[in-house]
N, C-alpha and C positions, 0 to 999 in steps of 0.2 A: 504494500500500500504506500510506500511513500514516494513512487514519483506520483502520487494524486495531491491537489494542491487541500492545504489546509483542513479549508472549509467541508470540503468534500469527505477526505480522510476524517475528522472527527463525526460526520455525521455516520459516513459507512462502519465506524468503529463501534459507536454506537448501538448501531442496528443490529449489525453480526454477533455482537454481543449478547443481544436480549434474542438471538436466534437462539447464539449457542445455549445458554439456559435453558429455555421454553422447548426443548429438545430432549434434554435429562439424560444424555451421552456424553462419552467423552468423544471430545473433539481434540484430534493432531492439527495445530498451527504452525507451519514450519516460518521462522522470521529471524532473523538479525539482530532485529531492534528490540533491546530488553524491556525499553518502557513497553512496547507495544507486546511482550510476553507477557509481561504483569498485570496489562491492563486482562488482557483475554483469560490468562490461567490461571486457576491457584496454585497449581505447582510447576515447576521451570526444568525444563532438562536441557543444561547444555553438553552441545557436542565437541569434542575435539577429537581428530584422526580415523572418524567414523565410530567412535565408543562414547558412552557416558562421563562427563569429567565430572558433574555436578548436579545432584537431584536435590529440587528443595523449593523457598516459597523464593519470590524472587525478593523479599528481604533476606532472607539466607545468602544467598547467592550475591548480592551485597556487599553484607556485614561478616562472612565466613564463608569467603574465597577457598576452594578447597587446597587450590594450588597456584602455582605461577600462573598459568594459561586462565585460567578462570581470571585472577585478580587482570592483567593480561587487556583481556576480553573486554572487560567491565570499564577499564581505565582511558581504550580505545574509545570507548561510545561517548566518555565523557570530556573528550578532547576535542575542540574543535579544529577539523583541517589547514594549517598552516601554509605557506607559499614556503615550497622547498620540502615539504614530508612532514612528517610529524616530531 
């Protein structure tokens, strides 16, 4: 969802949201974007190297990084893109 602009993205988040619920399954959201993992699920599986690194609420995943690649992960999302790399 994020090359949608804004407006569009919080309303479809929205929606899909009150789908997912109103449904009473579980739903795989595959996404990048950890806000947008927390908003959808209550619990977070990231991946690294095709295996599980981290299962948990995505305050876990947070606050008790399991490892490098988790803390990693989490510190990429919250850096904004620089001219010349990160």
């Amino acid at each position: 969802m994020g090359a949608l602009d804004p407006l569009v993205r919080y309303d479809l988040q929205n929606d899909l949201r009150e789908i997912f619920r109103s449904l009473q399954k579980t739903v795989v959201l595959v996404t990048h974007d950890m806000g947008e993992a927390g908003f959808f699920g209550d619990e977070v599986l990231l991946l690294g190297g095709g295996r599980i690194v981290q299962r948990g609420t995505l305050d876990e995943l947070l606050h008790s990084p399991a490892d490098e690649f988790v803390t990693r992960f989490i510190q990429a999302q919250r850096l904004p893109l620089t001219e010349g790399g990160l």
